[in-house]
C-alpha positions as CSV (number, residue, x, y, z in Angstrom):
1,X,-9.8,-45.4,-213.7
2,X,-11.0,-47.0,-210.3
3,X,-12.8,-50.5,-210.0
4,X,-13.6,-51.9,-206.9
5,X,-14.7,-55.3,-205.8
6,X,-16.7,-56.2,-202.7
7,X,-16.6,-59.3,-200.9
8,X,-18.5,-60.3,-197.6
9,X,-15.9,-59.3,-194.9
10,X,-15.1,-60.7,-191.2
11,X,-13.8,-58.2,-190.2
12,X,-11.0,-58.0,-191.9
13,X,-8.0,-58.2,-188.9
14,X,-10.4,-60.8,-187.0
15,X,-8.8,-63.8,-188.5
16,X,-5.9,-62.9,-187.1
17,X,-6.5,-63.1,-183.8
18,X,-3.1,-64.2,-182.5
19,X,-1.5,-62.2,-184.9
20,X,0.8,-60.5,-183.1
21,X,3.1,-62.4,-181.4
22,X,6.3,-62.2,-180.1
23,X,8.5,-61.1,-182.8
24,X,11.1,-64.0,-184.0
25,X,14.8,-63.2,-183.4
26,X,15.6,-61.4,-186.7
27,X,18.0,-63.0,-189.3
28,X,21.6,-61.7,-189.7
29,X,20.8,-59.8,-192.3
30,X,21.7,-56.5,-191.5
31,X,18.4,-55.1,-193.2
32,X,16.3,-56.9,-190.9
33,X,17.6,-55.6,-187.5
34,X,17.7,-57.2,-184.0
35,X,14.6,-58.5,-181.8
36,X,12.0,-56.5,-180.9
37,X,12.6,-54.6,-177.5
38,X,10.7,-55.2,-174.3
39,X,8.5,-52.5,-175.4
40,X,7.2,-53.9,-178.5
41,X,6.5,-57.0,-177.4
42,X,4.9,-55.9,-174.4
43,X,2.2,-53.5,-177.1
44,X,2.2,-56.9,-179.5
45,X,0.4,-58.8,-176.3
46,X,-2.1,-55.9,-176.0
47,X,-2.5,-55.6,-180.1
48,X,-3.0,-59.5,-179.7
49,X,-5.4,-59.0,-176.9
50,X,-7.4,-56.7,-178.4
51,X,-8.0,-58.8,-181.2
52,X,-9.1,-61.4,-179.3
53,X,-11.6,-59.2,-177.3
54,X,-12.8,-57.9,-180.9
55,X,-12.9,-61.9,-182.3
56,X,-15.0,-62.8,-179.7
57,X,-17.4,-59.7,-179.7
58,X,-17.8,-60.6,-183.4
59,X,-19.1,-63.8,-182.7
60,X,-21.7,-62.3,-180.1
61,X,-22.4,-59.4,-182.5
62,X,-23.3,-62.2,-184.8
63,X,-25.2,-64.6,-182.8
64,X,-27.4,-61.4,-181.6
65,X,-27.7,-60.3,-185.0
66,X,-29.6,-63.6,-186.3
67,X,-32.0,-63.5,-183.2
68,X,-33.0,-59.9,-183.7
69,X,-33.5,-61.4,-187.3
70,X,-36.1,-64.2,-186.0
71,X,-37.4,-61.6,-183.6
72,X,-38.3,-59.3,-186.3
73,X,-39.7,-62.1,-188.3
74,X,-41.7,-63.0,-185.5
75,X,-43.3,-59.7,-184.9
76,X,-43.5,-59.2,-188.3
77,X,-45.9,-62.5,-188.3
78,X,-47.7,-61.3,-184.9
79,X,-48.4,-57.9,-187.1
80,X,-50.1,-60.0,-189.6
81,X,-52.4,-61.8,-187.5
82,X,-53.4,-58.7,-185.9
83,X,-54.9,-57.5,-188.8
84,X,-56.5,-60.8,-189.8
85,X,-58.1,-60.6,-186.5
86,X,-59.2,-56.7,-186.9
87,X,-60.3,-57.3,-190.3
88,X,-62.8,-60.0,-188.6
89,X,-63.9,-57.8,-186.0
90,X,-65.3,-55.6,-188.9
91,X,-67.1,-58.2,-190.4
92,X,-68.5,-59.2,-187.2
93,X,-69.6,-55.9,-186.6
94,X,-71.0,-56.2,-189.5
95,X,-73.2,-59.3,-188.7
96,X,-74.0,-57.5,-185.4
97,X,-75.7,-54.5,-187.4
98,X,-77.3,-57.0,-190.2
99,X,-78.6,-59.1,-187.6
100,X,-80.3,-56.2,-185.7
101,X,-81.9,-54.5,-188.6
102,X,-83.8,-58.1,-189.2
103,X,-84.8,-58.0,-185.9
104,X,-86.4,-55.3,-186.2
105,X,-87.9,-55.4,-189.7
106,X,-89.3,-58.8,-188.5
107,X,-90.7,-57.0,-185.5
108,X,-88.3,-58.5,-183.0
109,X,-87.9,-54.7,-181.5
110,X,-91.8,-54.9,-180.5
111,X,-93.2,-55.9,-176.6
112,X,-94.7,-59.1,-176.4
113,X,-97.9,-57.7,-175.6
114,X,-97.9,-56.0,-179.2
115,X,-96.5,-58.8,-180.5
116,X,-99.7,-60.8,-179.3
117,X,-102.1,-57.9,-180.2
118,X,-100.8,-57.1,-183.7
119,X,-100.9,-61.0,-184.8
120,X,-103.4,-62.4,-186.7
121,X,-103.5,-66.0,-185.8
122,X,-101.6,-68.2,-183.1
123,X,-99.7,-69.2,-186.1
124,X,-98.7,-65.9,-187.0
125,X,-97.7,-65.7,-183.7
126,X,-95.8,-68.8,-183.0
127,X,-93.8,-67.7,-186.2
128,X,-92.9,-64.7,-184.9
129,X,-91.7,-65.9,-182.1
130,X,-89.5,-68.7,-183.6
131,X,-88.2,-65.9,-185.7
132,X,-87.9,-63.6,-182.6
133,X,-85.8,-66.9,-180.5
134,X,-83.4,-67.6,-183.6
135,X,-82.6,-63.9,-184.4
136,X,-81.9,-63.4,-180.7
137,X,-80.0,-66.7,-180.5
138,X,-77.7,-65.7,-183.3
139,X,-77.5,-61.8,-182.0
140,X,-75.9,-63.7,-178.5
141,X,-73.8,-65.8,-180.6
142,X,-72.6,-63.1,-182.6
143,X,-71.7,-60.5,-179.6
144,X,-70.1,-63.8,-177.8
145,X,-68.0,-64.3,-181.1
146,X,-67.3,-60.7,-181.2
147,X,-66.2,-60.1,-177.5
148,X,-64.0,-63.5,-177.6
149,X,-62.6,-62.0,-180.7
150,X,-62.0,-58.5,-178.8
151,X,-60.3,-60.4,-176.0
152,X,-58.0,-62.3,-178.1
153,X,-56.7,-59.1,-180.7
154,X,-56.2,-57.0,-177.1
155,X,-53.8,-60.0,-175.8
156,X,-51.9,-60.6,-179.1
157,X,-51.6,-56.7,-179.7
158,X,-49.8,-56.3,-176.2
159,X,-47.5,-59.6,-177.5
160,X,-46.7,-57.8,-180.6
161,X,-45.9,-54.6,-178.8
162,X,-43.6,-56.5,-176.1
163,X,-41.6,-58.4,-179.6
164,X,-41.1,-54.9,-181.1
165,X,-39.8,-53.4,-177.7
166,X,-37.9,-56.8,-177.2
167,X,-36.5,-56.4,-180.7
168,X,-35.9,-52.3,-180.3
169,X,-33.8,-53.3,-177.0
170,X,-31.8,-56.1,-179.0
171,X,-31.0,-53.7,-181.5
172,X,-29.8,-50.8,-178.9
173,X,-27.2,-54.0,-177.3
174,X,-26.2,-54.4,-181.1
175,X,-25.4,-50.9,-181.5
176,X,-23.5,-50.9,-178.2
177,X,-21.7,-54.0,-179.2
178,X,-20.7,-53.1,-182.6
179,X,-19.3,-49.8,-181.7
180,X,-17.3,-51.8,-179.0
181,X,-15.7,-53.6,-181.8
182,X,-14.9,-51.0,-184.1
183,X,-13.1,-49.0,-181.4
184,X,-11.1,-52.2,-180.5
185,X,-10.3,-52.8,-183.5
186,X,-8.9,-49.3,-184.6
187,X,-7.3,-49.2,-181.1
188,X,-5.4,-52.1,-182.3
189,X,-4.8,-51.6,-185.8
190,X,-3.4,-47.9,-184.9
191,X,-1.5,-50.4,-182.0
192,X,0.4,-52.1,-185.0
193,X,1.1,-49.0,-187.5
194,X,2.8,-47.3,-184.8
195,X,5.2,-50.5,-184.9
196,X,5.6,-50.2,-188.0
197,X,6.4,-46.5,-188.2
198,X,8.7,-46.9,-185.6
199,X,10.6,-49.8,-187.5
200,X,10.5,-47.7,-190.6
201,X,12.1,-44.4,-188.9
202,X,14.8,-46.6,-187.3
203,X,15.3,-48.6,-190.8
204,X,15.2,-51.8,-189.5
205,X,12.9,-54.4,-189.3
206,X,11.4,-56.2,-186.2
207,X,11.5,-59.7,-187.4
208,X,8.7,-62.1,-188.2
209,X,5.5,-61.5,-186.6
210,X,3.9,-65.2,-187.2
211,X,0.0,-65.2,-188.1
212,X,-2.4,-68.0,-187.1
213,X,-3.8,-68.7,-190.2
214,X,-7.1,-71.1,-190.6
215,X,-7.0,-74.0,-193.1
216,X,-7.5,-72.2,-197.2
217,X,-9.1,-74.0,-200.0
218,X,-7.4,-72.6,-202.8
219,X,-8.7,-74.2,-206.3
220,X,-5.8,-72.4,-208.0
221,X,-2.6,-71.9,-208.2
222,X,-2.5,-68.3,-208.3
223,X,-4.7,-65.8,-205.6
224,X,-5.3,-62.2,-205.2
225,X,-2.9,-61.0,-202.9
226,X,-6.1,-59.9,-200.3
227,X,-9.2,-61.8,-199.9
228,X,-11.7,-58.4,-199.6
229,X,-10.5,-55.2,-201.5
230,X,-11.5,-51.9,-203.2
231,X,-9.0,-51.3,-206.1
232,X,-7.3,-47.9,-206.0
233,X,-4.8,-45.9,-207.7
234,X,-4.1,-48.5,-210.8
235,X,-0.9,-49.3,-213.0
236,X,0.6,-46.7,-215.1
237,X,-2.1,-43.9,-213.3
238,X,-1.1,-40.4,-212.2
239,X,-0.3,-38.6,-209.6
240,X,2.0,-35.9,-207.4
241,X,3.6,-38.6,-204.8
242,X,4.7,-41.0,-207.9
243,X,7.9,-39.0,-209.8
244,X,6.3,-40.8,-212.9
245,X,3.5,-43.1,-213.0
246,X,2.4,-45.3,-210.4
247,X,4.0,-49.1,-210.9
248,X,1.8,-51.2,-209.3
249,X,-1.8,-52.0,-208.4
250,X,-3.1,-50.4,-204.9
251,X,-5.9,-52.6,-202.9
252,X,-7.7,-50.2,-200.4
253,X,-7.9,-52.2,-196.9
254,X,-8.0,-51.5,-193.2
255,X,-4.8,-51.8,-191.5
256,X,-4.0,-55.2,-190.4
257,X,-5.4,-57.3,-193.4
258,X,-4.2,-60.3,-194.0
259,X,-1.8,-60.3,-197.2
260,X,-1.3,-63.3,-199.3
261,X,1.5,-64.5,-201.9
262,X,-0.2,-64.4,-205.3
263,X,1.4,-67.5,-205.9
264,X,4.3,-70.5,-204.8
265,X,7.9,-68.3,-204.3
266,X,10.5,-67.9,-202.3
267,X,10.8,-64.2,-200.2
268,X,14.0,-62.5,-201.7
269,X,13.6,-59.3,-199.5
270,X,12.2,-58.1,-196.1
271,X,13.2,-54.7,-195.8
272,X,12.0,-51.5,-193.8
273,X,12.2,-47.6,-194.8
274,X,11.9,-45.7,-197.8
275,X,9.0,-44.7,-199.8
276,X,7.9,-48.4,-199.9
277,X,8.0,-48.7,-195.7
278,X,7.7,-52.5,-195.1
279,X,7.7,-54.8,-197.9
280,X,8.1,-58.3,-198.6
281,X,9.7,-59.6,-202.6
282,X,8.5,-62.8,-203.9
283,X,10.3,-64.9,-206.5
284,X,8.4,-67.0,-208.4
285,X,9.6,-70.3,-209.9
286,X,8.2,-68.4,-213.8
287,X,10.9,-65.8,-212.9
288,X,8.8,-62.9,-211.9
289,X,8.7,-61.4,-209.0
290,X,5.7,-59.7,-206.6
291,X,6.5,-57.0,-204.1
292,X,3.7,-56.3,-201.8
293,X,4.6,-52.5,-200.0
294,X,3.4,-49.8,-197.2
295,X,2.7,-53.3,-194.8
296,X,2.6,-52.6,-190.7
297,X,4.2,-56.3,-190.3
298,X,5.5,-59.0,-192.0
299,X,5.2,-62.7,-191.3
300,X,8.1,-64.6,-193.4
301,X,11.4,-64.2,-193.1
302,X,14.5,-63.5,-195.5
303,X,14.8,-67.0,-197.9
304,X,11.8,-68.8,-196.4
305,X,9.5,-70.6,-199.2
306,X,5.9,-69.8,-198.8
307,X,2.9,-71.3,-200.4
308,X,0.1,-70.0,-202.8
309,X,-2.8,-68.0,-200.8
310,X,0.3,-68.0,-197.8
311,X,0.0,-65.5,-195.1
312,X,3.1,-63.5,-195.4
313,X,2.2,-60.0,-193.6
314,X,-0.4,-57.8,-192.6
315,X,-1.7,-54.3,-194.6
316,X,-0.7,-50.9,-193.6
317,X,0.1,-47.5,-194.3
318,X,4.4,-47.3,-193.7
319,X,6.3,-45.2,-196.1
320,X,5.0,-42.7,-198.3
321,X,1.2,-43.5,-197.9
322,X,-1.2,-41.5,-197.9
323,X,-3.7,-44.2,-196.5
324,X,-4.4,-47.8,-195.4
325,X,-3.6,-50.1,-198.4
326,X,-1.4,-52.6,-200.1
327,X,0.7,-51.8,-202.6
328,X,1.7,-54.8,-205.2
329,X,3.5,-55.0,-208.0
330,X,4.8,-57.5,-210.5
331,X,8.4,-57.6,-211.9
332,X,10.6,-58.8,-214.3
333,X,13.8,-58.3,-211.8
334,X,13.4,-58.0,-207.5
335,X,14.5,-54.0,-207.9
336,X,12.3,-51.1,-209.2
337,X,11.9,-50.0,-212.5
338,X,10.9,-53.2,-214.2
339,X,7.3,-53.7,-212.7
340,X,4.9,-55.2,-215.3
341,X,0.8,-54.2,-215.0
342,X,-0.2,-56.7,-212.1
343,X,-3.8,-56.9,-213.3
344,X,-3.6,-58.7,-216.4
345,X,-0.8,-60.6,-215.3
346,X,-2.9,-62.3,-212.2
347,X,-5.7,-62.3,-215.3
348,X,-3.8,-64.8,-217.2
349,X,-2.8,-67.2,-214.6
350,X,-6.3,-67.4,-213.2
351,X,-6.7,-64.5,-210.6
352,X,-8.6,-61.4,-211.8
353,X,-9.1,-58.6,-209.5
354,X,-11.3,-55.9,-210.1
């Protein structure tokens, strides 16, 4: 059965912008091999370029994104008082036509001469044309009013054409921008897999590769082991790459997330090649253990203590993968075969996932 969980991402590789670093000289372990060549660190400084370039575009897409929001809210508003304004042109016009048919009812269409003719008294007359001065007084008002009123929607309807053309143009430059991003990014995230392919084929491990990680506010003791996830292929689930059922819990994530200890522990195992590719063991001071598999690098090194919410390596697809995720698992021993179901077991010490 397949969950999935949705937080707001930032992009997910982004926060590690200096991620790839010169890789550490290697421990003596003989699982973790030598330093990385000339070669790889040479394509770590581009990987760690590019994720700078895509940082900073990011931070433009973003800053461009809230002004095309208050540019939309602002034509938005210009659209509104355009139709005030039209809907009190038609009630002018309105006025303009009731003020003309009293004119004439009231004989204000006649010539003077009839005017003079046609009364029956001075007063009569007089009256009329009181009645003749006011009508025409208001009809001038009115067509004053009215033309003003023409005047002003013709200038705001050109403003609110030039906000929505301003705003169309704004969105184009975000489109531009954002594709720039995603093909950095997947430039360099393909950068860092082919690392780790090439560390898997040769069975050895290119030592640390150290992430800059910002300050966490962890209210627990115990996290998910990524902050932004879909859940995948789940504990005990099916399936023709698995020769039984699946032992751990699979998060779905671009290559070069950020992956987190689950809890306080001490890493028992860095090791490359296999079906698991790159993977990092965790002992925990409860006497379980965490593996977290298929990475493209790893940040900790053989015996190092690492912290709850820690960085300790970066997502992938190494080893028998069919896709960008993280494998993890829980165990009762640091070797396959004894993996508990992960989900409850972050349940209970106050880290659900799904």
């Amino acid at each position: 059965m397949r969950s999935s969980r949705r937080r707001r991402l930032l992009v997910p590789a982004l926060l590690c912008a200096a991620a790839v670093l010169a890789a550490r000289p290697a421990d003596t372990d003989a699982d973790l091999g030598g330093e990385g060549s000339g070669a790889d660190s040479e394509i770590g400084a581009q990987v760690a370029r590019l994720y700078e370039e895509a940082a900073v575009a990011t931070q433009q897409y973003e800053a461009g994104r809230l002004e095309a929001e208050v540019q939309r809210a602002e034509a938005l508003r210009l659209e509104e008082l355009l139709d005030r304004e039209r809907q009190g042109i038609a009630l002018l016009r309105e006025d303009l036509g009731r003020i003309a048919r009293a004119q004439y009812r009231e004989g204000g269409g006649l010539p003077a001469a009839a005017q003079v003719v046609l009364a029956r008294s001075p007063d009569e007359l007089m009256r009329g044309q009181h009645a003749f001065e006011r009508t025409s007084l208001a009809v001038d008002n009115a067509i004053d009013k009215h033309r003003r009123a023409e005047a002003r929607l013709a200038a705001d309807e050109a403003q609110a054409a030039e906000a929505w053309q301003t705003l169309e143009r704004r969105n184009v430059e975000l489109a531009v921008l954002k594709k720039d991003i995603e093909q950095k990014l997947e430039q360099a995230r393909w950068q860092l897999q082919g690392q780790a392919d090439a560390s898997v084929a040769a069975g050895a491990c290119r030592g640390a590769v150290r992430l800059d990680q910002p300050p966490t506010h962890l209210t627990g003791l115990w996290v998910a082991p990524v902050e932004a996830y879909s859940l995948s292929a789940s504990f005990g689930s099916g399936g023709e790459r698995w020769a039984n059922r699946h032992t751990g819990q699979d998060f779905a994530v671009p290559i070069g997330t950020p992956v987190r200890a689950v809890g306080a522990g001490r890493v028992v195992r860095v090791s490359c090649g296999g079906p698991f590719g790159i993977e990092v063991v965790l002992e925990h001071s409860d006497g379980y253990y965490t593996q977290y598999a298929h990475l493209a690098s790893v940040s900790v090194d053989q015996g190092e203590s690492v912290a709850p919410g820690q960085w300790i390596a970066q997502s992938g697809t190494s080893g028998n993968s069919t896709g960008p995720h993280l494998h993890f698992e829980v165990r009762v021993t640091p070797e396959t075969g004894s993996a508990v179901d992960p989900a409850p077991w972050l349940a209970a010490r106050g880290a659900p996932v799904g």
